[in-house]
N, C-alpha and C positions, 0 to 999 in steps of 0.2 A: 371605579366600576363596582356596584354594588355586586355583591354574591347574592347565586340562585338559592331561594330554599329545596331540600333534597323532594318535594311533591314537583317544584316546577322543573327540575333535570329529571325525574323518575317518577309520573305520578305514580307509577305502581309500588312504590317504595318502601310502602306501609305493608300490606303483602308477602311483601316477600323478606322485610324481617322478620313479621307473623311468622309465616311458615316456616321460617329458617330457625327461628329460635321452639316452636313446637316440635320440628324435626328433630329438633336438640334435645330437647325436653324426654322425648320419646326414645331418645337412642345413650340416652346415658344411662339408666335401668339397665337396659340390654348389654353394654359392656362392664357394668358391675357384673352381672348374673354371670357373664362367662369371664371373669377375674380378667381383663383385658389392662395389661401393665406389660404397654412396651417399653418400657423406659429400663427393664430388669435386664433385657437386651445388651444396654448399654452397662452395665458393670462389670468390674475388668476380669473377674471369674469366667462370668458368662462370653465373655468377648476371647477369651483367650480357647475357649471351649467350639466357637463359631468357628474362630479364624484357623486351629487347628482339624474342623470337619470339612472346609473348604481347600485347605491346601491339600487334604487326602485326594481330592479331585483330581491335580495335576500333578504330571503330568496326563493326561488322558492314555487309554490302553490302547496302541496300534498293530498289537502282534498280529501275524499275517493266520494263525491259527486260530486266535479267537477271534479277529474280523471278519473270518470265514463261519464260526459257531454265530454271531450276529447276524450275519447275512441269512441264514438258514431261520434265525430266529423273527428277524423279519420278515419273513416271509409269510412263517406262522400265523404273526402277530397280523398282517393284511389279509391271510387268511379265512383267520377265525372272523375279524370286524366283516368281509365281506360275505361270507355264510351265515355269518348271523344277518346282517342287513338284508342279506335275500328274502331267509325265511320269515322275518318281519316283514316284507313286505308282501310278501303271500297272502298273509293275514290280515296286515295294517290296512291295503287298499280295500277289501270289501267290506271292513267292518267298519271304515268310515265311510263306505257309499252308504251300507245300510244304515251309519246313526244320525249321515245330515241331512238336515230337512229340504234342502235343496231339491232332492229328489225326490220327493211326497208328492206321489199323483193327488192324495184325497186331500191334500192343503189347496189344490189349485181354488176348486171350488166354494172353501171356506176353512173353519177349523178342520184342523189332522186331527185321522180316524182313532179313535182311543185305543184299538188295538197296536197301531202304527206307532202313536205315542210311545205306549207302553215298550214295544218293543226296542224303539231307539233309546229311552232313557235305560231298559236293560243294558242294553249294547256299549253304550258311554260309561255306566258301573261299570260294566268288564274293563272296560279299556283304564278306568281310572285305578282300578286294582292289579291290575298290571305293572303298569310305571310307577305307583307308589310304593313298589316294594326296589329297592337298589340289584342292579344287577351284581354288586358284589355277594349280597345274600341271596340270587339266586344261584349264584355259581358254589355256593356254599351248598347248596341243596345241591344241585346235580352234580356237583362232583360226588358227594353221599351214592347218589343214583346209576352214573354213571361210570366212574371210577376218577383219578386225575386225567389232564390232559386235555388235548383243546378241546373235544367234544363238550365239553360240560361250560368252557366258556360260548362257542357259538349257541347252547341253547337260552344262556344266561341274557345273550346281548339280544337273541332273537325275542325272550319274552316281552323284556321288558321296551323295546324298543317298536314292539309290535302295539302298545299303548301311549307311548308316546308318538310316537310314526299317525296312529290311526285319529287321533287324539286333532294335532295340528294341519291332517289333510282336512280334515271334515272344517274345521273352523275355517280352512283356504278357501273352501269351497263353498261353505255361507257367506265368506264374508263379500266375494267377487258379485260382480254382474250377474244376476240369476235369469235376465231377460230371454235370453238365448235357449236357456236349458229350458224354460217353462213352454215358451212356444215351441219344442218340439215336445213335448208331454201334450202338450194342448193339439199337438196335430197327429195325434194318436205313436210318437211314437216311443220308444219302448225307456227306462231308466238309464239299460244300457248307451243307448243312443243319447240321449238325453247328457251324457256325461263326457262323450265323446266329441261330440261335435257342438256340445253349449258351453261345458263348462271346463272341461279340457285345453281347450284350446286359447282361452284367454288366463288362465293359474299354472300352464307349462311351467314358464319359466320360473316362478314360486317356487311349485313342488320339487322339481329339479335343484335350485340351488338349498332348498330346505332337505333334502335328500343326499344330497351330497354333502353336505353341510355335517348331516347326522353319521353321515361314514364315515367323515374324521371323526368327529365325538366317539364313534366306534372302537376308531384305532387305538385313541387314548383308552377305552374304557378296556378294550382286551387288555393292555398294558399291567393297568391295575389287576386286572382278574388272575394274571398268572400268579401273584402275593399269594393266592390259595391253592392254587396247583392248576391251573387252566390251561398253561404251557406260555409260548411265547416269550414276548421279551423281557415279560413282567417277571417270570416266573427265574429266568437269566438275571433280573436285575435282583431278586429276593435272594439267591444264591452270592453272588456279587458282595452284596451289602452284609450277610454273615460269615461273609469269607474278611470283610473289614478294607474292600480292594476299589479305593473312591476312582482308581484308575476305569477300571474297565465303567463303574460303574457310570462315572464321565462321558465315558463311549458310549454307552446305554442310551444316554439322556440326546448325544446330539444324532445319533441317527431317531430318535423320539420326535427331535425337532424338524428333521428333516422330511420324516412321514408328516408328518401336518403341514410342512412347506408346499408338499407337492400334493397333497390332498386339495390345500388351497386355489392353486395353480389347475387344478383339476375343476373344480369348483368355478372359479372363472371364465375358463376355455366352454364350458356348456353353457353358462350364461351367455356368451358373446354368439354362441351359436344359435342356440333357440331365437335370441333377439333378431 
C-alpha cells in the first residue's frame, strides 16, 4: 500500500509548519532576553535547595489556634475582594454604558455625534489607565494614603478592577445582538431602557459569570496585596514566610485553594441558574 504524501493526509500541513516554526522563530529571542535556563533547575545544588524548600511545607500547620487566626484571616481576605468588587462595580457599570456604542442614540441615524465620540474615546482612556496600572502598585499608593490594613487593599482592587470590569462589559455589550436595544432607542425609548430590556437580558448570563469570574481573581489578588500591608491572608502568609514556618505557610496556600474552589462552584451555580 503505497504511503500518503503529508498535503494528502493534511493539506493544511504546509501552514501549520509555517506558523509553527515562525512562532518558534519569534519566541526564542524572547526566552534569550529573559535568560530562560530550566535546565539549572535540574543541578544537584539547585535540586537539593528545591527539595529542602518543599519538604519545609510538611507537615502542614493544623493548631486549633492558628486555624482559628486563618479563619479570621479569610474572612478578611473575602472581604476585602468583595468590597472592592462592589465598588468597582459602582463605577464599572456606568462607565461602560456610557463608552459602548451600543447605546448611541445619534449612531441610529448615521455617524456618532463627534461630541459622543469624543466623549466615549475619553471614557475608554480612563478605563484603560486604570487597569494598566497593577493593583499591587495601587495598594502601594494607598497604603502611603490611607495607612496599612485592608482599607488600602479594597481601594486597590476597586481601581483597578473598575477598568478592567468596565473595559470587558462594554465589549459584552458590542459584541451581542444590538437589534433589540436599537428598536427601543428607535421607539423613543430612553438608554436606560434600552439596556434593560435589549441588551441585558440576552449578556446576563456573560456578565455574571465574567463577574463572578473577577471575584475570584479578587480573592487571589487581595491575597497578594496583603505582601504590602493590605491585611488578610496574604499579609499572614508574608509573616509566615519570614518567620521561615513552610508549615503554616502550606495551610495558607490550601485554604487559598479552597477559596477559589468554592468561588468556582459559586460561579457555576449562577450560570445554571440564569440559564
Amino acid at each position: 500500500m503505497a504511503t500518503q504524501s503529508p498535503a494528502m493526509r493534511d493539506p493544511a500541513w504546509v501552514g501549520r509548519v509555517f506558523w509553527g516554526l515562525a512562532l518558534l522563530v519569534l519566541l526564542m529571542p524572547s526566552l534569550v532576553a529573559v535568560e530562560f535556563k530550566p535546565w539549572i533547575l535540574l543541578e544537584p545544588t539547585n535540586l537539593k535547595v528545591t527539595m529542602g524548600f518543599v519538604l519545609d511545607f510538611f507537615p502542614p500547620e493544623f493548631n486549633g489556634e492558628f486555624l482559628l487566626l486563618i479563619l479570621k484571616e479569610s474572612w478578611t481576605t473575602i472581604a476585602i475582594a468583595t468590597a472592592g468588587m462592589s465598588l468597582a462595580l459602582l463605577f464599572a457599570i456606568p462607565l461602560a454604558l456610557a463608552a459602548s456604542s451600543a447605546l448611541s442614540i445619534s449612531s441610529l441615524t448615521g455617524p456618532m455625534h463627534p461630541l459622543g465620540f469624543a466623549i466615549r474615546q475619553l471614557i475608554r482612556w480612563l478605563l484603560i489607565i486604570l487597569r494598566s496600572i497593577p493593583e499591587l502598585v495601587w495598594a502601594l499608593i494607598f497604603v502611603r494614603v490611607v495607612g496599612l490594613g485592608p482599607a488600602a487593599g479594597v481601594l486597590a482592587i476597586a481601581v483597578t478592577y473598575t477598568g478592567m470590569l468596565g473595559k470587558i462589559y462594554g465589549e459584552i455589550l458590542e459584541s451581542g445582538d444590538m437589534q433589540a436595544s436599537r428598536a427601543v432607542l428607535n421607539g423613543g425609548g430612553g438608554r436606560l431602557q434600552a439596556f434593560l430590556y435589549g441588551l441585558l437580558p440576552q449578556n446576563a448570563a456573560e456578565l455574571s459569570s465574567y463577574t463572578v469570574y473577577r471575584w475570584e481573581c479578587a480573592i487571589r489578588s487581595s491575597a497578594v496585596l496583603g505582601f504590602v500591608g493590605a491585611g488578610g491572608l496574604g499579609q499572614q502568609m508574608d509573616a509566615s514566610m519570614k518567620m521561615f514556618n513552610g508549615g503554616e505557610v502550606a495551610t495558607i496556600l490550601i485554604v487559598l485553594m479552597l477559596l477559589v474552589a468554592i468561588a468556582d462552584q459559586i460561579s457555576a451555580w449562577i450560570r445554571r441558574s440564569i440559564q
